[in-house]
N, C-alpha and C positions, 0 to 999 in steps of 0.2 A: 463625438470623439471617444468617450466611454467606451459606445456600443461596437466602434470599429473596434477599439483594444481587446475588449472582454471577447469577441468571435475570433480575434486571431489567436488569444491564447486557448480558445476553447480548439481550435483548429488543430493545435503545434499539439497539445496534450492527445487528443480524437485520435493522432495520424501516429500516437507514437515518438514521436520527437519534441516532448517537453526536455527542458534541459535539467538532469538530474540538481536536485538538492544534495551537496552531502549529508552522507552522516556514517562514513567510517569513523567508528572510534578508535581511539588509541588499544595499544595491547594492555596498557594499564588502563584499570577502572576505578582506581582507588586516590587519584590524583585529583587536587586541588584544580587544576584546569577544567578536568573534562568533569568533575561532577559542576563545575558552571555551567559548561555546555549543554546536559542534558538537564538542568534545571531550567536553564532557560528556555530551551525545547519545550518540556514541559507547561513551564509558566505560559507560552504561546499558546497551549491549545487549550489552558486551562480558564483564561480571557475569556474564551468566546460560551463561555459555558452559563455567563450569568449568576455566579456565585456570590452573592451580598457578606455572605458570613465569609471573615477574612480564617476563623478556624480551619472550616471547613473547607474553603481553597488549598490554606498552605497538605491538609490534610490528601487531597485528589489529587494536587502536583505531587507532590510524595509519594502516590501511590506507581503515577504514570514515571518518576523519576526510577524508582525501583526498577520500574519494569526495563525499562533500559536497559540496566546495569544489568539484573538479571541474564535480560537478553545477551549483552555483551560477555558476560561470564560463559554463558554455554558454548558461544561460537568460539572464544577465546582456549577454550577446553577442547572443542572439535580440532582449531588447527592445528594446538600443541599436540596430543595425539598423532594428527595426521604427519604431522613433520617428522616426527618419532617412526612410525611405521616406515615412509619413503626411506629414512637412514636405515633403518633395520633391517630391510625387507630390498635394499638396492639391488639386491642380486636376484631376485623373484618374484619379480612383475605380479604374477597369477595372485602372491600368497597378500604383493601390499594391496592389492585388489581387494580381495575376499575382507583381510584387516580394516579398510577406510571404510567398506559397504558396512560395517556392523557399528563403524563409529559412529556413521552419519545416523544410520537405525535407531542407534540410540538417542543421539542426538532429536530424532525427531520425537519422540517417545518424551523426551523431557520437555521441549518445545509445546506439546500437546498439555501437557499436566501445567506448565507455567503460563498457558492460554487459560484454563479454566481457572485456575487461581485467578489471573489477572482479573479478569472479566466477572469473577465474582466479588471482589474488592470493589468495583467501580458499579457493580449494581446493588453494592451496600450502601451506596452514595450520593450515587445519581439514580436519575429517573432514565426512561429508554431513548429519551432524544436526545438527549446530554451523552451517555454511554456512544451513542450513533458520529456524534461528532466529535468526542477524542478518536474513534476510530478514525474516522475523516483526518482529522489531524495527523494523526499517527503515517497516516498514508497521502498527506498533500490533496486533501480531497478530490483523487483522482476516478472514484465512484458519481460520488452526485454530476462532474464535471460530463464521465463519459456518458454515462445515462441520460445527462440533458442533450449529449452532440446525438445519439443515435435515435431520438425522437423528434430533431431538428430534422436529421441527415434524410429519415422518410417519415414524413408524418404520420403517412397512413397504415404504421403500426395496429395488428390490430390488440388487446385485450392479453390475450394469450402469451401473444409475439413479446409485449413490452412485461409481462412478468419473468418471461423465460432468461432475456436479458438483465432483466434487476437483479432476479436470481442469480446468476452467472456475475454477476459483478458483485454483488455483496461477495458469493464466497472467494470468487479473485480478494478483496478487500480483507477478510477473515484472515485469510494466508498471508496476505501482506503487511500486516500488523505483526507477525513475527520476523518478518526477512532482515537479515542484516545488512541491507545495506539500500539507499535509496533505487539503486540498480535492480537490488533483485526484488525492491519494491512494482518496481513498474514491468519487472517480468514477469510478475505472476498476474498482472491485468493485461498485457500484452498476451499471455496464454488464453485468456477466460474470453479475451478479443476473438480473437482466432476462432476460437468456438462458437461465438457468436453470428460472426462472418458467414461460415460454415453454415449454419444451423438456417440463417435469412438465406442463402443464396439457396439452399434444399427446399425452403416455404417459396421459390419463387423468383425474390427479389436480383437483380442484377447487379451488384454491389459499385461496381466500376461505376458503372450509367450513376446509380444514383450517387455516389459519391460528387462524380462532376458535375453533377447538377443541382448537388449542395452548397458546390464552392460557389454558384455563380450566383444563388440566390444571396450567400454571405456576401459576397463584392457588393452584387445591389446592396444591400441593408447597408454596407458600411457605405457605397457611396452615398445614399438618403441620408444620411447621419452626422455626413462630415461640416 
C-alpha cells in the first residue's frame, strides 16, 4: 500500500501536476499571524535536520524565518513600485514597460546578494547535507523526488546523462529557493524539465515511448504491492 502511494505521488510531482502548497504571504510581514506561519514553516524543515542542541535549533529556524521575511519584503517592494508605475505611466505603455523591466532588474540584483547572505548563515551552521535539505524544504523536495522519477522513468541512464540532470535540477532548486510563491516555485523545475527532456530526446531517447512504459512498470509494482 505504501509503495503504490509513494509512485503515485512521485508520478503527479514527475508529470508536473503536484498540487501546489501555498505560500502567498500577506502584504504585511510584520503581523503576529503570519510571523506564526513562516515559523512554522520553518520549524518544519528544521525537524528533519537532526539538531540535538535546542540553541542551536531555535538559532537555524531564525535564520530560515528571516529569510522569508526578507524574501517577502523585496517582492512586496517589487509590486508596490510596480502598481505605482502602471498608475503613472497609464497613458504609455512603452515608458511603464521600460520602468517595471529596471524594477524587476533590481529586484533580481537584490535576490542575488540575499541568496549569498542566506546561504552563508546556514553554512555557519550546518554541515552540507543539512544546508542540502532546508533547500529541499524550502522547495517541497521537489529535486531528490524528480531525480529519483527520471532514473526510474529509463534506467539505463548513462553516467553523464544522470549528472547533466542533477545538474539541471539542483540549479532549477537554487532559483527556487527564492521564488515567491509555491507556483513559481515549481516553474522554475518545470523549466529546468523542459531542458532536460530536450537534452534526453537529442541523446537518443524517445521520451513519449519511455514515459508509457514507465507508467506500466509503476501499475505492475503497485499491483505486486497491493
Amino acid at each position: 500500500m505504501m509503495m503504490k502511494k509513494y509512485t503515485v505521488i512521485l508520478v503527479l510531482i514527475f508529470a508536473g501536476c503536484t498540487a501546489s502548497l501555498a505560500q502567498s504571504a500577506p502584504d504585511s510581514n510584520t503581523g503576529d499571524k503570519y510571523t506564526a506561519v513562516i515559523t512554522q514553516r520553518a520549524a518544519k524543515i528544521v525537524d528533519v535536520l537532526n539538531i540535538s542542541d535546542s540553541v542551536k535549533y531555535k538559532k537555524v529556524r531564525d535564520i530560515i524565518v528571516d529569510q522569508y521575511r526578507n524574501l517577502n519584503d523585496i517582492y512586496n517592494d517589487r509590486n508596490a513600485k510596480n502598481k505605482a508605475i502602471k498608475q503613472q505611466f497609464a497613458d504609455d505603455k512603452a515608458a511603464a514597460v521600460t520602468k517595471t523591466a529596471d524594477v524587476d532588474s533590481g529586484m533580481v540584483k537584490q535576490l542575488s546578494v540575499l541568496h549569498g547572505q542566506y546561504l552563508s548563515k546556514l553554512t555557519a551552521e550546518l554541515n552540507a547535507d543539512q544546508v542540502d535539505k532546508v533547500k529541499d524544504g524550502m522547495t517541497y523536495r521537489i529535486y531528490p523526488i524528480t531525480y529519483t522519477a527520471y532514473l526510474d522513468e529509463i534506467p539505463n541512464l548513462s553516467s553523464l546523462q544522470k549528472d547533466k540532470i542533477k545538474g539541471w535540477l539542483l540549479e532549477a532548486r537554487e532559483n527556487a529557493i527564492d521564488a515567491e510563491s509555491s507556483e513559481k516555485k515549481h516553474a522554475w523545475f518545470g523549466k529546468f524539465k523542459g531542458r532536460i527532456n530536450n537534452y534526453l530526446s537529442a541523446q537518443g531517447y524517445d521520451m513519449k515511448k519511455e514515459g508509457e512504459e514507465w507508467q506500466k512498470r509503476i501499475k505492475e509494482r503497485a499491483a505486486t504491492n497491493k
